[in-house]
C-alpha positions as CSV (number, residue, x, y, z in Angstrom):
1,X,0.0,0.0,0.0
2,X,3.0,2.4,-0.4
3,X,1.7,4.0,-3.5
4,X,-0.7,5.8,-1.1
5,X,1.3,7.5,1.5
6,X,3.4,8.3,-2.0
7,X,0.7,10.1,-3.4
8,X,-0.5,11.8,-0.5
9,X,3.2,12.7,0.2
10,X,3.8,14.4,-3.3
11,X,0.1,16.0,-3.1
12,X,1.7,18.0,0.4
13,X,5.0,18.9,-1.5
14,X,3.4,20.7,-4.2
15,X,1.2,22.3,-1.9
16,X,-1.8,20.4,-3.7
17,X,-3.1,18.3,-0.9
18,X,-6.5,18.7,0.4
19,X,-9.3,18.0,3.3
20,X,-12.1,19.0,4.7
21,X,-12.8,21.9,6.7
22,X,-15.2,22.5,9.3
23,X,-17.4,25.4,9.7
24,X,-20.1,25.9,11.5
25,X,-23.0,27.9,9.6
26,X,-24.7,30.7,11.7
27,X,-26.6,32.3,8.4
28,X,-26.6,32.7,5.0
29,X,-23.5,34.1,4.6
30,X,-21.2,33.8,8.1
31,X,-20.1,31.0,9.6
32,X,-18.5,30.3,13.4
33,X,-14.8,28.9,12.3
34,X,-11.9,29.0,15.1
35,X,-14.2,30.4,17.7
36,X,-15.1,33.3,16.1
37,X,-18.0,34.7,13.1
38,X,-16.1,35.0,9.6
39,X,-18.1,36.0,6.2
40,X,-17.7,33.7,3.5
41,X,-17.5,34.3,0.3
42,X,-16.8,30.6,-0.9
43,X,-20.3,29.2,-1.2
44,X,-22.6,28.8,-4.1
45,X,-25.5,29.7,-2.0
46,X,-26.1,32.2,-4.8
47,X,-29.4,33.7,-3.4
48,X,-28.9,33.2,0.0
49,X,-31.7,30.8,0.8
50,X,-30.5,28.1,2.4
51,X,-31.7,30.2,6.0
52,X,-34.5,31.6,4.4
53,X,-37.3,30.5,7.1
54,X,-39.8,29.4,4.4
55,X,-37.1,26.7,3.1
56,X,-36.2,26.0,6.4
57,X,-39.7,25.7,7.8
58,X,-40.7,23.1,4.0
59,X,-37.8,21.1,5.6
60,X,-39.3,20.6,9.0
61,X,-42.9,20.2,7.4
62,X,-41.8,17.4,5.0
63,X,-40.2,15.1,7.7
64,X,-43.1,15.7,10.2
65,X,-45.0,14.2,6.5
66,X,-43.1,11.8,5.2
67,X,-40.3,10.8,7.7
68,X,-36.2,11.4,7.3
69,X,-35.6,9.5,4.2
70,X,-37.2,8.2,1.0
71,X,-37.1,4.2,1.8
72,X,-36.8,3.8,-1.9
73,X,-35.6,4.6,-5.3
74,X,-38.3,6.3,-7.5
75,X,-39.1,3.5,-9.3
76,X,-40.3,1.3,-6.4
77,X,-41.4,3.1,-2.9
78,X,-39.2,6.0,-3.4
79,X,-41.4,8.7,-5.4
80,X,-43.4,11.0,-2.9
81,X,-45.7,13.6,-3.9
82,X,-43.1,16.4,-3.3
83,X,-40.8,14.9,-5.8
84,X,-43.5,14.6,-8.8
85,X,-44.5,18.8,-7.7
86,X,-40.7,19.7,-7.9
87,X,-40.5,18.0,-11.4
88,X,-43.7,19.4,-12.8
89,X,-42.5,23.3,-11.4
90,X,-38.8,22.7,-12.4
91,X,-40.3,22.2,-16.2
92,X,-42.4,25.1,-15.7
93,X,-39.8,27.0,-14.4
94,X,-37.1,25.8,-17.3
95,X,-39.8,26.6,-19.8
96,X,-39.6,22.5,-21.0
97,X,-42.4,20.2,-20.9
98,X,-40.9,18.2,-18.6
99,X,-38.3,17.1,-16.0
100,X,-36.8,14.9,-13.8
101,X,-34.6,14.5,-10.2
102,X,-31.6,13.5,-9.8
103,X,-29.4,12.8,-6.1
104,X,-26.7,15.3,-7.3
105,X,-25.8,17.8,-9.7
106,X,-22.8,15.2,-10.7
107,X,-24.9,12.4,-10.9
108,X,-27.3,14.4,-13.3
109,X,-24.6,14.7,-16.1
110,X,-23.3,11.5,-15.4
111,X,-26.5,9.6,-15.7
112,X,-27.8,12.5,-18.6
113,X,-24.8,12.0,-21.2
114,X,-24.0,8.0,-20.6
115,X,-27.7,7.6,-20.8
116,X,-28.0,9.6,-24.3
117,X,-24.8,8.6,-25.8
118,X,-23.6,5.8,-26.8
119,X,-19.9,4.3,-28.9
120,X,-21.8,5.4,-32.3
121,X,-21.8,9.2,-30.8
122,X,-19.5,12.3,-31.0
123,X,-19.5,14.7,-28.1
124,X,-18.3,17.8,-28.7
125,X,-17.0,19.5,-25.2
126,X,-15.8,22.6,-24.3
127,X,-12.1,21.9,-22.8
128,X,-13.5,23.8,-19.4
129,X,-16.4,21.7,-18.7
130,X,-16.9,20.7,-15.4
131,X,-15.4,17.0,-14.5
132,X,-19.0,15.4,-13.9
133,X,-19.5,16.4,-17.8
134,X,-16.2,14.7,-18.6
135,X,-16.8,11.8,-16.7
136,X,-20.3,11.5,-18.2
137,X,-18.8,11.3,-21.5
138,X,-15.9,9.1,-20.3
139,X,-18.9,6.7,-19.2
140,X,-21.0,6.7,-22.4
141,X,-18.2,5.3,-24.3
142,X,-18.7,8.2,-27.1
143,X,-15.8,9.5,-28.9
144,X,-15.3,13.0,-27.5
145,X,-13.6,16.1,-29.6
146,X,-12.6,19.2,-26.8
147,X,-13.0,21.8,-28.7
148,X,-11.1,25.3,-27.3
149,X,-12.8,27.0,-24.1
150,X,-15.7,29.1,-26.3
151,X,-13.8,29.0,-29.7
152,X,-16.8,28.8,-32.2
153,X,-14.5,28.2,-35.1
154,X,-12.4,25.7,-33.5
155,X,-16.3,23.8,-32.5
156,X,-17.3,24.7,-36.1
157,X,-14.2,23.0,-37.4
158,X,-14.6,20.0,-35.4
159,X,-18.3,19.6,-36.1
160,X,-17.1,20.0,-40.4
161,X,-14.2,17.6,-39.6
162,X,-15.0,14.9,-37.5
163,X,-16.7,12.0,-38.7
164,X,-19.7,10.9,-36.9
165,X,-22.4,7.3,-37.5
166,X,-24.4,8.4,-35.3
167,X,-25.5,11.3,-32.4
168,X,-23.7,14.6,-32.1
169,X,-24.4,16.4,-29.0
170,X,-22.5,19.5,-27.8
171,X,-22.0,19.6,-24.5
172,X,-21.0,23.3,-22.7
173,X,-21.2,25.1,-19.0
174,X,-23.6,27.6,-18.9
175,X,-21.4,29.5,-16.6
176,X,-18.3,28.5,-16.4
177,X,-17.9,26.7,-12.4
178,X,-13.9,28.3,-12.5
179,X,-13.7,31.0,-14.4
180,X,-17.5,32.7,-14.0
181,X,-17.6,33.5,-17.8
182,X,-21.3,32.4,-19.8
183,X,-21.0,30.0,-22.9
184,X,-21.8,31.8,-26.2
185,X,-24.9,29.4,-26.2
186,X,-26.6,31.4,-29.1
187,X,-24.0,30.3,-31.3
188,X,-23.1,26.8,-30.2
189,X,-26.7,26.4,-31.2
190,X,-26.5,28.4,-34.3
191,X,-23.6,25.6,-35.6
192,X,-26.1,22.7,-33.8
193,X,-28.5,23.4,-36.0
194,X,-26.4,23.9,-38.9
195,X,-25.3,20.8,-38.2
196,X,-27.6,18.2,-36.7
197,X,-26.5,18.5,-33.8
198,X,-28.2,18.0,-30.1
199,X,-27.5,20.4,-27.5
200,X,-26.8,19.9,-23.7
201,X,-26.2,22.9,-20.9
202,X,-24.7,22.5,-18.1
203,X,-27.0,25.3,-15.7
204,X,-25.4,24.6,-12.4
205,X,-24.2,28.0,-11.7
206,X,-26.4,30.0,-14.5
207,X,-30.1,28.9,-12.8
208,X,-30.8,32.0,-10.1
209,X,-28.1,33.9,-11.6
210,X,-28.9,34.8,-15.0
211,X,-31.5,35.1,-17.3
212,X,-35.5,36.4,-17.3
213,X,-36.2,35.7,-13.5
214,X,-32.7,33.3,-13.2
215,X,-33.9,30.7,-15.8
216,X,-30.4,30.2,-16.7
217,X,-28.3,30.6,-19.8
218,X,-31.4,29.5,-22.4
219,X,-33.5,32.3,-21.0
220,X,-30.5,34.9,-20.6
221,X,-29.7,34.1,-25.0
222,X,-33.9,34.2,-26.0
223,X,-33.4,30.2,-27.0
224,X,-36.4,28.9,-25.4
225,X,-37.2,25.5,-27.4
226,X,-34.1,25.1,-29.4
227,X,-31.7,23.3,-26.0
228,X,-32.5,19.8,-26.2
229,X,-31.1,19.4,-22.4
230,X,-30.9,21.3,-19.5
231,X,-29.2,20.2,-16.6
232,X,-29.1,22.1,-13.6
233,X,-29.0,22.0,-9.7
234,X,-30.8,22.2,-6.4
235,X,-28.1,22.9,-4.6
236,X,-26.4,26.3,-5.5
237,X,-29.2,28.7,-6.0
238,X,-32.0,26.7,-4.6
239,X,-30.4,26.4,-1.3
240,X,-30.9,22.2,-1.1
241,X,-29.0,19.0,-3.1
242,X,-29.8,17.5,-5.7
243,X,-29.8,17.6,-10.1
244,X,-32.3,17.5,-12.8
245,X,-32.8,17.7,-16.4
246,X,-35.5,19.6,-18.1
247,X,-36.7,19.1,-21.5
248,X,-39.4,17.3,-24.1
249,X,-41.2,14.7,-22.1
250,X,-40.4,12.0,-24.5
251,X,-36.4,13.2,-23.1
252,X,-37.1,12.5,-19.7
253,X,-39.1,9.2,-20.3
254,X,-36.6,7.9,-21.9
255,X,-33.9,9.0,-19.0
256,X,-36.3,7.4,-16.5
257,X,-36.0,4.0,-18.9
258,X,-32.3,4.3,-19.4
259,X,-30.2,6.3,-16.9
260,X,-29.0,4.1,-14.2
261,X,-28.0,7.1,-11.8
262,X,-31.9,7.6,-11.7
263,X,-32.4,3.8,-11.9
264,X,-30.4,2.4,-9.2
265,X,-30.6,5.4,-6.9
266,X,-32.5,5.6,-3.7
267,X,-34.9,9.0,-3.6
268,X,-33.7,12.3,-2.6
269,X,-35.1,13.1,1.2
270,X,-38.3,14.6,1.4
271,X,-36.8,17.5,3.4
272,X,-34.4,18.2,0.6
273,X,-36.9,18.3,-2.2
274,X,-39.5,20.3,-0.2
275,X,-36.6,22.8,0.9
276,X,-35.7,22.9,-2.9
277,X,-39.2,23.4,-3.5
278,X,-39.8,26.5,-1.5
279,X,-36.6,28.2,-2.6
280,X,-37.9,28.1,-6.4
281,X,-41.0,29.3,-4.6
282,X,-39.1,32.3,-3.3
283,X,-37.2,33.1,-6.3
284,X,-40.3,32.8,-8.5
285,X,-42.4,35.6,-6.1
286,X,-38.9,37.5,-5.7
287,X,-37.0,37.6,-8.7
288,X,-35.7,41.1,-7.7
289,X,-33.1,38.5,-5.8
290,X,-31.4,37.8,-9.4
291,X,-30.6,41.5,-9.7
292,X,-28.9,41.9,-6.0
293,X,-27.2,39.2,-6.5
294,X,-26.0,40.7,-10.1
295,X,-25.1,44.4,-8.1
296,X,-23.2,42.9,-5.6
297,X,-21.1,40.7,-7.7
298,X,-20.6,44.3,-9.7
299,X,-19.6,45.6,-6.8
300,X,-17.2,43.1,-5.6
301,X,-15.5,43.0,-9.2
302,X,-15.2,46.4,-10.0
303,X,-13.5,47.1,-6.2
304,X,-10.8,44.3,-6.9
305,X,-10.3,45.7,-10.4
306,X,-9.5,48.6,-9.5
307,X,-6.9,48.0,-7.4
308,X,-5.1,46.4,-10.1
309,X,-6.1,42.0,-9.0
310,X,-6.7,39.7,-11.9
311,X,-10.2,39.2,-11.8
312,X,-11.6,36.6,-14.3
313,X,-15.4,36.8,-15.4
314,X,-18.4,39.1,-16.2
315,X,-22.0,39.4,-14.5
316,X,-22.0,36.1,-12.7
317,X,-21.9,35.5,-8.6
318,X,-18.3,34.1,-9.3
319,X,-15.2,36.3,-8.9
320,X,-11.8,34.2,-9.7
321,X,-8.9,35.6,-8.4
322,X,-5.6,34.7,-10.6
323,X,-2.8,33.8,-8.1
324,X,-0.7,31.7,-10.7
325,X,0.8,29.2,-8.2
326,X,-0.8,26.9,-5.9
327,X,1.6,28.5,-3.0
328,X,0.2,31.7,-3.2
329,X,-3.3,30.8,-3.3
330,X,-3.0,29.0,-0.4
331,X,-1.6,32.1,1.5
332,X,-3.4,34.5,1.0
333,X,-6.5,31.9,1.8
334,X,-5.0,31.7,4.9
335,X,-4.1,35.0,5.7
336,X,-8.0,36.0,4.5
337,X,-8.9,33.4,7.1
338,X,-7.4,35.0,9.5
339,X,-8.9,37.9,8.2
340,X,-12.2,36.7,8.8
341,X,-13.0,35.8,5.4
342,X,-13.8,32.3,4.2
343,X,-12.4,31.8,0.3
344,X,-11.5,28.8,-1.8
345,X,-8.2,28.4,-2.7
346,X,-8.4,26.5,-6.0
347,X,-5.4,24.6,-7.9
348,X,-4.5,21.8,-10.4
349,X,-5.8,19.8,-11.2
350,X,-9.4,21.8,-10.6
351,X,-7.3,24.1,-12.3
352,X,-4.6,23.9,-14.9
353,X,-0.8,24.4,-13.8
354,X,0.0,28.1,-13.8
355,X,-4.2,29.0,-13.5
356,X,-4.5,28.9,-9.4
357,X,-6.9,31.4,-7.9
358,X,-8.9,32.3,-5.3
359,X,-12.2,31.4,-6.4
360,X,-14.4,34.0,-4.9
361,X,-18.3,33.8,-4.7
362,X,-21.3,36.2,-4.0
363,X,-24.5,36.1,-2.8
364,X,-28.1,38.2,-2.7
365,X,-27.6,37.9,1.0
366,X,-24.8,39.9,1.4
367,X,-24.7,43.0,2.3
368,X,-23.0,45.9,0.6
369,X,-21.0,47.8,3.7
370,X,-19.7,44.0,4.3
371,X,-18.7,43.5,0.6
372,X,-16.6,46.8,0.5
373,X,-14.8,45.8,4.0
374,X,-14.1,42.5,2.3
375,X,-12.4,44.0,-0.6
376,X,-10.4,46.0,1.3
377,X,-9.0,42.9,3.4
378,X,-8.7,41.0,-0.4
379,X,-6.7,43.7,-1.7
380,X,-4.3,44.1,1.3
381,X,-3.6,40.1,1.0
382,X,-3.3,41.0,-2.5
383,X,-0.6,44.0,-2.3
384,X,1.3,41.8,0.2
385,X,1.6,39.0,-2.2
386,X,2.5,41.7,-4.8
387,X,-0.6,40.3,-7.0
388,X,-1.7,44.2,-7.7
């Protein structure tokens, strides 16, 4: 067993290792760490729900109703009424006809893509996609062509070039989990179309963040009916756990029939789903939360860039911070910390070599007065790391 303590030993040495951290939540946007209150700016709690008392109080209601778990997988015992009412609204919400659950976001593209594609298909991938999208198409069997991170000619040269006996299906982020940039979806399914191609997004960050109401990148490009799949989350913006896909009903019939993450998986909690279900409540009677959550992540970004930091992205809740190397990443996440701030440091292989950052986030929930103290402290790191 040597070849562990070897890996885990090279993972310290290029300052790459990793493990959990506690923290203790107190709101939507502090937690208790070391004995005292920090702000984080690190979550994906986009809208700031996961304390709102309607979500919490759905929770509480569903396991007085249906007890602490599902006791099966949705095609046996496992389907309760709260999961068929957060499919129906998640359609309605997505603008599809229909939709289905998943355990996890990871799971969703997983089960999605090895359910859809098969060795006679080409997947086209943008090289940033998210690893659950990469192992998805590892798992299908499909050949895949990475096509450069949103190079239209490079995908329209692929899709002219590479031969295919079967499905194409482009595969993209909607926002970008790293670097907080939106997909130029309105031409990835310009070239779809032009070439027969199926189309996939990837929602997990876009849904509550952009688009009419936060539908997500199809709403924020006007291409309502011509995405064959969206996948999104529960648990960024709508404050619970858990994935879907929304699209034509005969879609998600056949994913029920075919996709073995929904298959052979054991239902989400009731207290999940209802909690997800009253945070798409929330956003859908207060979609003024989408533009908070847009001015504050203005806010935030134009106070960093200002002061001269390297600040990746445009009108998404996630502000990357480039850092370069792992080592540097890692201190001035620790000297935040002591700051009483909460960011991720992220490096390779999240990452590639030379791409480190601090990978901040933003939420409705914070407030403004905080934000502005925050950059201050972010800069300061920054100056003393000689990043700006």
């Amino acid at each position: 067993m040597r070849f562990l303590a070897e890996y885990l030993a090279e993972r310290r040495k290029l300052n790459l290792y990793r493990e959990p951290v506690v923290y203790e939540p107190v709101d939507a946007t502090h937690v208790r760490a070391d004995g005292r209150i920090c702000l984080v700016l690190a979550a994906n709690n986009y809208l700031g729900l996961t304390h709102h008392p309607a979500v919490m109080a759905a929770a509480a209601q569903a396991v007085n109703a249906y007890g602490a778990g599902a006791g099966g997988s949705r095609l046996t015992t496992g389907t309760h009424p709260v999961h068929s009412a957060l499919e129906q609204e998640i359609a309605a919400f997505k603008q599809a006809e229909a939709a289905v659950l998943y355990n996890t976001g990871y799971m969703a593209n997983v089960g999605i893509i090895s359910a859809v594609a098969d060795a006679n298909t080409v997947i086209f991938s943008d090289e940033l996609n998210h690893a659950s999208i990469i192992d998805g198409c590892r798992l299908s069997r499909a050949r895949v062509a990475v096509y450069r991170h949103a190079d239209m000619e490079h995908l329209r040269q692929l899709l002219r070039t590479e031969p295919c006996g079967g499905l194409r299906l482009i595969v993209t982020d909607g926002v970008f989990s790293m670097d907080g940039d939106i997909a130029p979806l309105d031409q990835i399914v310009e070239l779809a179309e032009e070439y027969e191609a199926m189309v996939m997004v990837d929602d997990a960050h876009a849904a509550g963040v952009i688009g009419d109401g936060g539908r997500g990148t199809v709403s924020h490009f006007g291409l309502n009916g011509r995405v064959h799949i969206q996948m999104g989350t529960l648990s960024k913006s709508l404050a619970a756990e858990g994935g879907y896909a929304a699209g034509s009903r005969q879609l998600i019939e056949f994913l029920i029939n075919k996709s073995r993450g929904y298959i052979f998986s054991t239902a989400q909690a009731p207290a999940t789903i209802a909690a997800a279900r009253a945070a798409l409540g929330v956003l859908r009677r207060q979609p003024e939360l989408v533009a908070k959550l847009r001015a504050n992540a203005a806010l935030m970004r134009q106070k960093l860039r200002r002061a001269g930091l390297k600040v990746e992205g445009e009108d998404t809740a996630i502000l990357p911070v480039l850092t370069g190397s792992p080592e540097v990443a890692l201190a001035m996440a620790n000297q935040l910390k002591k700051d009483g701030l909460i960011v991720a440091a992220i490096r390779p292989p999240t990452v590639p070599d030379g791409a480190s950052r601090l990978r901040l986030t933003v939420s409705a929930a914070h407030d403004a007065a905080e934000l502005s103290e925050a950059a201050v402290k972010i800069i300061k790191a920054g100056r003393r790391l000689k990043l700006c």
